[in-house]
FIDRENMI-61790 format. One line per field, with one value per residue: x, y, z of N, C-alpha, C in turn; residue in three letters; residue number from 1. Coordinates in nm, 4 decimals, padded with zeros to 6 digits, always signed. Layout:
N
n_east	c(X	...)
n_north	c(Y	...)
n_up	c(Z	...)
ca_east	c(X	...)
ca_north	c(Y	...)
ca_up	c(Z	...)
c_east	c(X	...)
c_north	c(Y	...)
c_up	c(Z	...)
type	c(ALA	...)
seq	c(NUM	...)
% end
This chain:
184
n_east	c(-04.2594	-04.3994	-04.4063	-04.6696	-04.8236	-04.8296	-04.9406	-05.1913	-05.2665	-05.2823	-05.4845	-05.6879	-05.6521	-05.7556	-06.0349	-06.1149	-06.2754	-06.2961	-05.9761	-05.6710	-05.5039	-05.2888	-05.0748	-04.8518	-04.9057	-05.1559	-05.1598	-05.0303	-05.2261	-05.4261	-05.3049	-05.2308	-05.5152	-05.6461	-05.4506	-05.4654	-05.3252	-04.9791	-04.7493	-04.7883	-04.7974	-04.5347	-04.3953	-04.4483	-04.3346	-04.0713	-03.9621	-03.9334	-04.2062	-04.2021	-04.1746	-04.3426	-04.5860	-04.4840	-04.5863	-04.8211	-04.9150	-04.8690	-04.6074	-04.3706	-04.3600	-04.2384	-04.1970	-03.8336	-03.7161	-03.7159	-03.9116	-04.1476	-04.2309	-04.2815	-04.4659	-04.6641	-04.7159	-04.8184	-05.0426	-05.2099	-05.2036	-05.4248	-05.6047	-05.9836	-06.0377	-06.2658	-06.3951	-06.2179	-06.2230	-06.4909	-06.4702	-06.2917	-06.4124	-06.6487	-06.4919	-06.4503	-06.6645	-06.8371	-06.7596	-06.4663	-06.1485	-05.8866	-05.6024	-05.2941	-05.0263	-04.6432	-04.4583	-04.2354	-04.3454	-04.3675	-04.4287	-04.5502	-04.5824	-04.7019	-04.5255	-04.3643	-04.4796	-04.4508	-04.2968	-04.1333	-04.0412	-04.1153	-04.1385	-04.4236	-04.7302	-04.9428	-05.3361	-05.5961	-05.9162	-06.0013	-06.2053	-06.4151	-06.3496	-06.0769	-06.0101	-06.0233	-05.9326	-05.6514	-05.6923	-05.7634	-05.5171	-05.3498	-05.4148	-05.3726	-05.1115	-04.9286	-04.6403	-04.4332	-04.3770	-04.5561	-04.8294	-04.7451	-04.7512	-04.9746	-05.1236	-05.0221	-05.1116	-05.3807	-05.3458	-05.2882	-05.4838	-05.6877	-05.5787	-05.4112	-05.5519	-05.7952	-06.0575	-06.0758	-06.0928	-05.9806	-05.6194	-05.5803	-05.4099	-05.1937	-04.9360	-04.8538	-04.5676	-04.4594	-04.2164	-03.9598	-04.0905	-04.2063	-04.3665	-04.6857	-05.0038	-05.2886	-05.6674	-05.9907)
n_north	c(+00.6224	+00.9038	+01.0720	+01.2233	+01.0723	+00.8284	+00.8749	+00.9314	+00.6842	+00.5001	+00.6322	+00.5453	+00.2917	+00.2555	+00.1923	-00.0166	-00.3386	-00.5814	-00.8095	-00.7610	-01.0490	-01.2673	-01.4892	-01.6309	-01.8330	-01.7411	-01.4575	-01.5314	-01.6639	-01.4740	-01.2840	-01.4298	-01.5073	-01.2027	-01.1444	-01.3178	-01.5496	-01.7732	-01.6824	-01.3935	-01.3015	-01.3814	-01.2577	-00.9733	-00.9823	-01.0420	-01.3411	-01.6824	-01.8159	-02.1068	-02.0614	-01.9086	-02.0774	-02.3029	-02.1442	-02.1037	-02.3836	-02.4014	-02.5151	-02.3594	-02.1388	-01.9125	-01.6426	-01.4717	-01.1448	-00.8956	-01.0383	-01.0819	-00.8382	-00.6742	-00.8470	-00.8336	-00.5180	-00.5500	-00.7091	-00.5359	-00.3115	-00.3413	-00.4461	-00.4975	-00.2734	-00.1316	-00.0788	+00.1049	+00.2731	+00.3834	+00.4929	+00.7588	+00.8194	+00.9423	+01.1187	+01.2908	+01.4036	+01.4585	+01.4175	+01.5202	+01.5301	+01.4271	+01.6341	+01.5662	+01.7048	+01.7819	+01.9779	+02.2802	+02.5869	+02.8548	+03.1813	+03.4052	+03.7454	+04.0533	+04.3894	+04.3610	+04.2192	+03.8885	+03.6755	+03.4502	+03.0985	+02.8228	+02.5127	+02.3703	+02.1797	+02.0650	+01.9645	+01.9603	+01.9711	+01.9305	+02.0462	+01.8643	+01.9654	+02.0220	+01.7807	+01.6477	+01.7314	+01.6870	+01.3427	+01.3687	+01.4699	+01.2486	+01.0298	+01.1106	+01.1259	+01.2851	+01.4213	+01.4238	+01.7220	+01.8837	+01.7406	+01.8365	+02.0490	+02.1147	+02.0234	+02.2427	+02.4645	+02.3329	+02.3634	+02.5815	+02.7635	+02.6751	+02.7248	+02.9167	+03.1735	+03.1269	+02.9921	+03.1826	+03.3899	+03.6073	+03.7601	+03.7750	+03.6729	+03.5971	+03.3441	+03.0185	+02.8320	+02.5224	+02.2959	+02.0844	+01.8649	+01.6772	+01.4830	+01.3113	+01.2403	+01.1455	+01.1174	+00.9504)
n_up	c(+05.6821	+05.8482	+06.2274	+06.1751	+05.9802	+06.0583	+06.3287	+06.2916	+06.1384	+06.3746	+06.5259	+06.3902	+06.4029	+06.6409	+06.6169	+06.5720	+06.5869	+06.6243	+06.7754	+06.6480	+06.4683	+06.6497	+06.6868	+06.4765	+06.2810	+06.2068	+06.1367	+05.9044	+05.7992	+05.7157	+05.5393	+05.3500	+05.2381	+05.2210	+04.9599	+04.8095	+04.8183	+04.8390	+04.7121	+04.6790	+04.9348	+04.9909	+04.8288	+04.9333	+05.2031	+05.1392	+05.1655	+05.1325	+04.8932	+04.9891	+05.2835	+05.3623	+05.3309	+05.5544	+05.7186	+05.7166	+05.7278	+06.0096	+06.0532	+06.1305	+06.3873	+06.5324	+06.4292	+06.2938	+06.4694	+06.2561	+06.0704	+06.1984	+06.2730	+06.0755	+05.9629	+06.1398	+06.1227	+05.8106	+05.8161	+06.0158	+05.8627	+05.6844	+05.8319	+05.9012	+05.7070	+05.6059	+05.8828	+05.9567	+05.7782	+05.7859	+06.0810	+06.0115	+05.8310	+05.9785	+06.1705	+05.9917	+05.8904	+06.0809	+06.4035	+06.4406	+06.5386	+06.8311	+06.9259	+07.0365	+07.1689	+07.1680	+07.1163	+06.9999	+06.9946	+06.7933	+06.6436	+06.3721	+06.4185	+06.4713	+06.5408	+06.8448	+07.0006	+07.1557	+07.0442	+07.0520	+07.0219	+07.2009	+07.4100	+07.4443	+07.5606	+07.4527	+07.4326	+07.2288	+07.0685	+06.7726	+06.5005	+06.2726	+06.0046	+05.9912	+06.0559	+05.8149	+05.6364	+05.6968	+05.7040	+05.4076	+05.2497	+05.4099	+05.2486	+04.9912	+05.0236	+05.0997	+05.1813	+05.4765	+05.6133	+05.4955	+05.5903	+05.8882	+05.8206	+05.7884	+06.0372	+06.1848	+06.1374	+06.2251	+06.4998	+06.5204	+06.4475	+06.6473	+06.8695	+06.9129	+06.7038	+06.8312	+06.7220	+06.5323	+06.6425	+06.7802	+06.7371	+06.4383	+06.1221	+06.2334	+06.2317	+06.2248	+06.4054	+06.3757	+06.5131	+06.6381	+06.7271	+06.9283	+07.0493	+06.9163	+06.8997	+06.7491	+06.8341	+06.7587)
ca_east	c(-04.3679	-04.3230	-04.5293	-04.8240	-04.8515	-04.8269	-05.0104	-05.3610	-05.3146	-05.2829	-05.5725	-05.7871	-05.6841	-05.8896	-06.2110	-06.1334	-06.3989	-06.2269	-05.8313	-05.5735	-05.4796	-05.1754	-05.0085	-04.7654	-04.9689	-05.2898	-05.1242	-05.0331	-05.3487	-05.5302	-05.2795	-05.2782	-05.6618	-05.6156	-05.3681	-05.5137	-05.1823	-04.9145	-04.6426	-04.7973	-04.7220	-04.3649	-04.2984	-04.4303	-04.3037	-03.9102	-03.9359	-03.9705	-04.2821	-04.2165	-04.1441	-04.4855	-04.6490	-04.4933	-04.6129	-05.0029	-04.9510	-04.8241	-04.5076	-04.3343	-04.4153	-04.2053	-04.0403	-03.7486	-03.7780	-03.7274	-04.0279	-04.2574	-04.2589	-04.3073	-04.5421	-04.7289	-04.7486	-04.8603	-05.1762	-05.2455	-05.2171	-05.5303	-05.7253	-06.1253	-06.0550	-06.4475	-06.4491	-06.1477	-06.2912	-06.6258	-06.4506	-06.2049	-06.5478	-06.7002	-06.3751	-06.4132	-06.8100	-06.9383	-06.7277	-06.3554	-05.9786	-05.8222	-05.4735	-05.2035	-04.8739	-04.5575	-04.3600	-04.2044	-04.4440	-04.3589	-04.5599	-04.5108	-04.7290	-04.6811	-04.3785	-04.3758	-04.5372	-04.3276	-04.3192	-04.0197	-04.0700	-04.1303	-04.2230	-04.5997	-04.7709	-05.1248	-05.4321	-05.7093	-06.0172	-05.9937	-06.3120	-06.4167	-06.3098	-05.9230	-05.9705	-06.1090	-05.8046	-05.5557	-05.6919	-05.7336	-05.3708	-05.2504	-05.4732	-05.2685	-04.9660	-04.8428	-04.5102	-04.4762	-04.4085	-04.7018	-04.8526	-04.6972	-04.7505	-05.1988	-05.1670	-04.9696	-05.2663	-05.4752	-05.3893	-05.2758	-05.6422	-05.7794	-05.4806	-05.3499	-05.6259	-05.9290	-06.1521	-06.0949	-06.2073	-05.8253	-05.4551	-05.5945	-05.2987	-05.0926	-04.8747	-04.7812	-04.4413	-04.4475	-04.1373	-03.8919	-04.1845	-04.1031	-04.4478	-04.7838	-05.1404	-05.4686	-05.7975	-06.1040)
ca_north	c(+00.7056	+01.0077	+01.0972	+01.2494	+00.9511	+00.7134	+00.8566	+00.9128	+00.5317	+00.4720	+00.6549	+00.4594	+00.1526	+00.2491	+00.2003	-00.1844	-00.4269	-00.7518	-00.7835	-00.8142	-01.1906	-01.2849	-01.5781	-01.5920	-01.8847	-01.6520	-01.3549	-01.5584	-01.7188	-01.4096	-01.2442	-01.5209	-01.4755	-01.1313	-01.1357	-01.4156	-01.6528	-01.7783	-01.5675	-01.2367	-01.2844	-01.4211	-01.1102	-00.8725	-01.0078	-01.0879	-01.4756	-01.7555	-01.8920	-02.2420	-02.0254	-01.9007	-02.2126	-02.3219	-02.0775	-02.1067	-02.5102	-02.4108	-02.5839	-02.2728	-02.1161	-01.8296	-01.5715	-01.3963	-01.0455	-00.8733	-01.0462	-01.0718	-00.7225	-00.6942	-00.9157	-00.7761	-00.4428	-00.5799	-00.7521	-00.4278	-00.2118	-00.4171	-00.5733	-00.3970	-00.1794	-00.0701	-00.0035	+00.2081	+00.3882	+00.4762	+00.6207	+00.7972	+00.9012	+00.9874	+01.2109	+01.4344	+01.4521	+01.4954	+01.4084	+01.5485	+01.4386	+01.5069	+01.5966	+01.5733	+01.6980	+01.8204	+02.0510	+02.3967	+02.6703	+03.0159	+03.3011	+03.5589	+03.8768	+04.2238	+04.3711	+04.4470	+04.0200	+03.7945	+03.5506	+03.3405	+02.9996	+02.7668	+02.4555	+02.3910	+02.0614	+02.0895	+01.8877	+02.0507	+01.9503	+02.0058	+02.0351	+01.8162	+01.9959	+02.0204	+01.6533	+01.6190	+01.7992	+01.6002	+01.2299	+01.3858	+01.4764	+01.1199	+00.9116	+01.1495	+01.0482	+01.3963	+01.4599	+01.4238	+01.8758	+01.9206	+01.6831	+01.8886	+02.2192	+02.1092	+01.9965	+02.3434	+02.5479	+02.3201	+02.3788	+02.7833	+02.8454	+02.6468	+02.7777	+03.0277	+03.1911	+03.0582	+02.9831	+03.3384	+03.5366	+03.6570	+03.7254	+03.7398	+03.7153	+03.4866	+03.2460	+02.9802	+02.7463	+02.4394	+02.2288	+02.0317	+01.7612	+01.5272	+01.3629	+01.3717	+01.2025	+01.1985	+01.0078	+01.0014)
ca_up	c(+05.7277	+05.9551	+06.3158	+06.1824	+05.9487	+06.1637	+06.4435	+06.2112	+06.1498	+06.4862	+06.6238	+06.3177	+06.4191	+06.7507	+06.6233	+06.5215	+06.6684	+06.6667	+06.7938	+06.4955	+06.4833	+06.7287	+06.6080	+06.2713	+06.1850	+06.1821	+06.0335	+05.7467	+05.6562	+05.7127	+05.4544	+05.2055	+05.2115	+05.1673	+04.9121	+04.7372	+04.7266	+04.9339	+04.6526	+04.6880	+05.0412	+04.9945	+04.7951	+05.0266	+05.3384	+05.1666	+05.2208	+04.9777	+04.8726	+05.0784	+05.4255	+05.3907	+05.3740	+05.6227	+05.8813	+05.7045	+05.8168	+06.1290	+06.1075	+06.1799	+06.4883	+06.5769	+06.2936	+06.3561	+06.5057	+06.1720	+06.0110	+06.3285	+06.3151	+05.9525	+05.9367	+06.2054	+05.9893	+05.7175	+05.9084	+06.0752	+05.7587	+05.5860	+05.9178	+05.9220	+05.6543	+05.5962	+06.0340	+05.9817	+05.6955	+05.9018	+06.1792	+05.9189	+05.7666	+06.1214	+06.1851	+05.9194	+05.8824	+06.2701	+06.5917	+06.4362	+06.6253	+06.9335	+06.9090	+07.1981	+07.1359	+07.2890	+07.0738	+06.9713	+06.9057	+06.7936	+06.5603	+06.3941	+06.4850	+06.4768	+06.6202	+06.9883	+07.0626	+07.2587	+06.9368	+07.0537	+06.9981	+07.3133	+07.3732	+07.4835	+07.5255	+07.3801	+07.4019	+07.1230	+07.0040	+06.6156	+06.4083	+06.1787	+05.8202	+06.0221	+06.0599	+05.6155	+05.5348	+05.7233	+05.6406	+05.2637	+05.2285	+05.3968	+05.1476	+04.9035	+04.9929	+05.1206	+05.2823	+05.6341	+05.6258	+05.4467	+05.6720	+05.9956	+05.8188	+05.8405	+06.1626	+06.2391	+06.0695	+06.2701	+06.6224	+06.5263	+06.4500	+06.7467	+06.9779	+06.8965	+06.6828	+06.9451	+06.6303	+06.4632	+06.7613	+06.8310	+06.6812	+06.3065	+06.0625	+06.3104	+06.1688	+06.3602	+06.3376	+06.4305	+06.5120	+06.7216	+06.7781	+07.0448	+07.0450	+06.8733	+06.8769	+06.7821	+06.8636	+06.7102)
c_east	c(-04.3147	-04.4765	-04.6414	-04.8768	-04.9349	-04.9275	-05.1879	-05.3489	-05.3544	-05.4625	-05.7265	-05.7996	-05.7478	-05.9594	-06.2255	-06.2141	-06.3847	-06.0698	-05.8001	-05.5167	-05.3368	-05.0548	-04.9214	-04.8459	-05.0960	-05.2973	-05.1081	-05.1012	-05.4160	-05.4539	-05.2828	-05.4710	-05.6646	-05.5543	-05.3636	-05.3672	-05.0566	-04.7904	-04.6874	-04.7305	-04.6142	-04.3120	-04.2984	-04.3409	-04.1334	-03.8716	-03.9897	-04.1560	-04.3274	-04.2414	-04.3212	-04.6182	-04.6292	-04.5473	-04.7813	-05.0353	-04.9036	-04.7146	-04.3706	-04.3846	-04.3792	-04.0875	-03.9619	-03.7981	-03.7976	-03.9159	-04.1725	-04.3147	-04.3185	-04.4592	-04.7029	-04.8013	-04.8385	-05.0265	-05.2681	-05.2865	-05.3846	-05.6108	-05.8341	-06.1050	-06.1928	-06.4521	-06.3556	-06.2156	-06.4077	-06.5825	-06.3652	-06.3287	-06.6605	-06.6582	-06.4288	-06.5269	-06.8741	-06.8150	-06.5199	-06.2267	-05.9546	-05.6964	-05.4055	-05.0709	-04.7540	-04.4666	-04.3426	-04.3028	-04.4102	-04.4488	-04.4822	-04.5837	-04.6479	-04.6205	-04.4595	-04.4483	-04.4009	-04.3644	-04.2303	-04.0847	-04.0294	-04.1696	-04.3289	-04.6269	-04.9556	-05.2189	-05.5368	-05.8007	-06.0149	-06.1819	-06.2944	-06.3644	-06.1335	-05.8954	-05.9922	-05.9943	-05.6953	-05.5618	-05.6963	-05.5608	-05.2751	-05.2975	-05.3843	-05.1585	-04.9042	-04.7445	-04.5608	-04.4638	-04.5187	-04.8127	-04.8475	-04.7653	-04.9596	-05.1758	-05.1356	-05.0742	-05.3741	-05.4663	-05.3605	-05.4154	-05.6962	-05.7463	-05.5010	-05.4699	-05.7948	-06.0544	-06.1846	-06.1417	-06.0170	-05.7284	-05.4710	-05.4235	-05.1692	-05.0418	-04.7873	-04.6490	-04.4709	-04.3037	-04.0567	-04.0256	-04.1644	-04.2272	-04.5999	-04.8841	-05.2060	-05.5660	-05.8969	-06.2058)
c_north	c(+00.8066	+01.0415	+01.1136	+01.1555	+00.8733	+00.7101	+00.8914	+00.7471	+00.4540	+00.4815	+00.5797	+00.3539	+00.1661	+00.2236	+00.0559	-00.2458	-00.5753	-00.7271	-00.8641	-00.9644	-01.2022	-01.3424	-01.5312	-01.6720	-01.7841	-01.5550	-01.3954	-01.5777	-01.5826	-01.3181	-01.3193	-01.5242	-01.3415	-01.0682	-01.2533	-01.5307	-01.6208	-01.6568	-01.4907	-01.2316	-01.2811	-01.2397	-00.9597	-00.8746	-00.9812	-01.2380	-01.5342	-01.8261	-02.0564	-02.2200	-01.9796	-02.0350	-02.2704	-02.2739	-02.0769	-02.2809	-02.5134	-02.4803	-02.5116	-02.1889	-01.9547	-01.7529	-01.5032	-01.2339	-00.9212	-00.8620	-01.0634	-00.9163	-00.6476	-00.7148	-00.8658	-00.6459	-00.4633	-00.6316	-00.5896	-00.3299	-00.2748	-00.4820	-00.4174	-00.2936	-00.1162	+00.0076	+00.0845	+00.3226	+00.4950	+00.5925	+00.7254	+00.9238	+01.0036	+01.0978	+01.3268	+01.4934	+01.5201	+01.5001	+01.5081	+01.4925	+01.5673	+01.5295	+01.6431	+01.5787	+01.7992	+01.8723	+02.1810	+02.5013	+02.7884	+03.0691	+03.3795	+03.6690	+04.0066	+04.2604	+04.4187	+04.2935	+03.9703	+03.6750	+03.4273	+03.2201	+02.9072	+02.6129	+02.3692	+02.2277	+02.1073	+01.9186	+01.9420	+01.9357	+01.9974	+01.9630	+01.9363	+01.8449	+02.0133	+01.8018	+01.5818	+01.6318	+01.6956	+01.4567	+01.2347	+01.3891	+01.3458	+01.0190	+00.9872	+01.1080	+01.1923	+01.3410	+01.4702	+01.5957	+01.9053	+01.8323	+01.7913	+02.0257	+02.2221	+02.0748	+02.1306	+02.4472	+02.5151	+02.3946	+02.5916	+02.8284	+02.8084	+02.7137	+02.8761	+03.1501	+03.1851	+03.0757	+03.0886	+03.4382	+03.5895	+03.6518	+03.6817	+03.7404	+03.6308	+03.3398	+03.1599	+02.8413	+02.6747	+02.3562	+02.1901	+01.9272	+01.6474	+01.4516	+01.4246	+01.2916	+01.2101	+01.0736	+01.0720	+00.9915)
c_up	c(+05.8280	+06.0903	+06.2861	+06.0716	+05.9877	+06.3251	+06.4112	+06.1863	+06.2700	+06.5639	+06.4441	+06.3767	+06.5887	+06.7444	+06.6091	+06.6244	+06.6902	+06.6731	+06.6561	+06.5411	+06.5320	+06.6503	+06.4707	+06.1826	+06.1147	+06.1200	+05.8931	+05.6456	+05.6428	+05.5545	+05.3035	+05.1569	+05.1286	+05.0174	+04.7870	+04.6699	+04.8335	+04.8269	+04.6543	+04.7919	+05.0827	+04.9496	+04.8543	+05.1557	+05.2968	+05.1865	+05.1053	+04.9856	+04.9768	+05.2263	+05.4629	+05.3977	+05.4841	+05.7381	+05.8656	+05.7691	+05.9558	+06.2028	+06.1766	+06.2501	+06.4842	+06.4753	+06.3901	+06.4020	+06.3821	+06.0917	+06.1064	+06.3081	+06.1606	+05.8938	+06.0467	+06.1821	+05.9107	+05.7628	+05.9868	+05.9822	+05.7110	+05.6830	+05.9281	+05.8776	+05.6161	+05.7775	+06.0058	+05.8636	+05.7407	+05.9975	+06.1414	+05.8705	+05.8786	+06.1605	+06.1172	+05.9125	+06.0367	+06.3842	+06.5669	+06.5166	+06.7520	+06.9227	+06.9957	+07.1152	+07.2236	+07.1961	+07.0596	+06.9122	+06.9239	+06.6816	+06.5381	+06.4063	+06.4788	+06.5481	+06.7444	+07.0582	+07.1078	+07.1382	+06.9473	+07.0867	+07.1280	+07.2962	+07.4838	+07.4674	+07.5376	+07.3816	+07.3487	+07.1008	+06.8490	+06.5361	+06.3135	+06.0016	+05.8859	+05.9821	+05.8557	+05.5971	+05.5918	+05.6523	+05.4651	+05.2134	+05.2804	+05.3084	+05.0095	+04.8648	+04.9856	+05.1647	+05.3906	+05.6538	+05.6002	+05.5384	+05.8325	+05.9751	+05.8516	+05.9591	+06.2713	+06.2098	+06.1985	+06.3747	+06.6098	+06.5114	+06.5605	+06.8835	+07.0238	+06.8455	+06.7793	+06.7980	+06.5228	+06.5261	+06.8189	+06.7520	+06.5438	+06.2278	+06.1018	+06.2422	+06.2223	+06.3202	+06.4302	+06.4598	+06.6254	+06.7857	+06.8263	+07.0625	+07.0156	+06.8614	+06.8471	+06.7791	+06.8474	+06.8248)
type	c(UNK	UNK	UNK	UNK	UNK	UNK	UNK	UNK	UNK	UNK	UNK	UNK	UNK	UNK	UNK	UNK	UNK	UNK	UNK	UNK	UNK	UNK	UNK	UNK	UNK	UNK	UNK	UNK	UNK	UNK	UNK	UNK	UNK	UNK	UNK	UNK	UNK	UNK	UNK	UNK	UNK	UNK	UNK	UNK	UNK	UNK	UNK	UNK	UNK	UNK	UNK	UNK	UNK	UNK	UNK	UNK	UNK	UNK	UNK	UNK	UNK	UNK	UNK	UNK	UNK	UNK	UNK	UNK	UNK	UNK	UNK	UNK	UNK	UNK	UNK	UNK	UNK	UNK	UNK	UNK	UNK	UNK	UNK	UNK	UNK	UNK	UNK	UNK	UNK	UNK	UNK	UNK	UNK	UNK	UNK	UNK	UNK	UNK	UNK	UNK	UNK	UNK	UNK	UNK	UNK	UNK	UNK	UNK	UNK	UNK	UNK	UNK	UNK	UNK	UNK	UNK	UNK	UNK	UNK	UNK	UNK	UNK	UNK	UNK	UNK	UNK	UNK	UNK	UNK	UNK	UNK	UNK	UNK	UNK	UNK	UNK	UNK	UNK	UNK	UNK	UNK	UNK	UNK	UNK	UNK	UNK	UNK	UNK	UNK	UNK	UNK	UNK	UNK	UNK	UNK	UNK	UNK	UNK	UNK	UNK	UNK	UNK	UNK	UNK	UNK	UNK	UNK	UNK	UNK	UNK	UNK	UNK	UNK	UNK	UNK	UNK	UNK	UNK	UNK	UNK	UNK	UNK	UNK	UNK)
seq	c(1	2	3	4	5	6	7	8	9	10	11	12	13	14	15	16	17	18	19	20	21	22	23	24	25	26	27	28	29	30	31	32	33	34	35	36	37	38	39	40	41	42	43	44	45	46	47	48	49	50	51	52	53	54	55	56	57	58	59	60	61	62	63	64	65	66	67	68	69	70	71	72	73	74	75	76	77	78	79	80	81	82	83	84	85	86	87	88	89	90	91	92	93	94	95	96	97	98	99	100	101	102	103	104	105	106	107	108	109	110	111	112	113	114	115	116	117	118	119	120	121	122	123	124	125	126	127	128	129	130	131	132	133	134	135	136	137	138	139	140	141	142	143	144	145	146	147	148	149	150	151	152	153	154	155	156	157	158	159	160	161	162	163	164	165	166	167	168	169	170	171	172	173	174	175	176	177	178	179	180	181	182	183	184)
% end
């Protein structure tokens, strides 16, 4: 996965209403539930069939750091999928994302602009149809550029642009992204 991925999953798994289950024992059963069978789980996780049992009877306590982390994933990817969908659905229909980031922004504009590329740490408000287009293109299964290049659209119109009331035509580059957020 790449930042802007990873950080729309992130600000989903905000809206969750019960904490993701601690334990390995708890992760397991909740995935063997899930997953309907201790071998689905084996074959997602990488471990045999027997290792998973053991950690649904609790005779194994503590996985290695590998599959802790793994496994932890995997629980996270699939816990209150319907609440994450809402606020997913919330996002794009009414309240839209916030997005915080800290990278390189230059333009290009009509000669005689100071277009050199800097870099800016932004906190925006994005509209709701910025926020449609983004979660549309990661249920896609875009590229993390194509990914970067909507979130670069986004904040150039909100920015840079100020909603279409300024700097029509402006085309804005995004890159060198050292850190990026958003919350619904």
């Amino acid at each position: 996965m790449g930042i802007v991925a990873d950080s729309l999953d992130r600000a989903a798994q905000q809206a969750f209403t019960r904490p993701v289950p601690k334990s390995a024992g708890a992760q397991m059963r909740y995935l063997v539930r899930q997953l309907k069978g201790t071998r689905p789980v084996a074959e997602l996780l990488g471990v045999s069939q027997r290792t998973v049992e053991r950690y649904v009877r609790d005779q194994i306590r503590r996985p290695r750091a590998a599959l802790a982390r793994h496994l932890e994933d995997a629980v996270r990817e699939r816990w209150q999928p319907r609440v994450r969908e809402q606020a997913r659905r919330q996002a794009a229909t009414s309240t839209g994302l916030v997005v915080s980031t800290r990278a390189r922004f230059g333009f290009t504009a009509a000669p005689g602009t100071t277009d050199d590329a800097r870099v800016r740490h932004l906190t925006l408000a994005l509209p709701p149809h910025h926020a449609a287009r983004l979660f549309e293109a990661r249920d896609a299964q875009a590229g993390e550029q194509q990914l970067l290049d909507l979130t670069a659209e986004a904040l150039g119109e909100m920015y840079f642009r100020d909603g279409g009331r300024r700097a029509q035509g402006l085309m804005v580059e995004f890159t060198d992204v050292e850190a990026l957020d958003f919350d619904l």
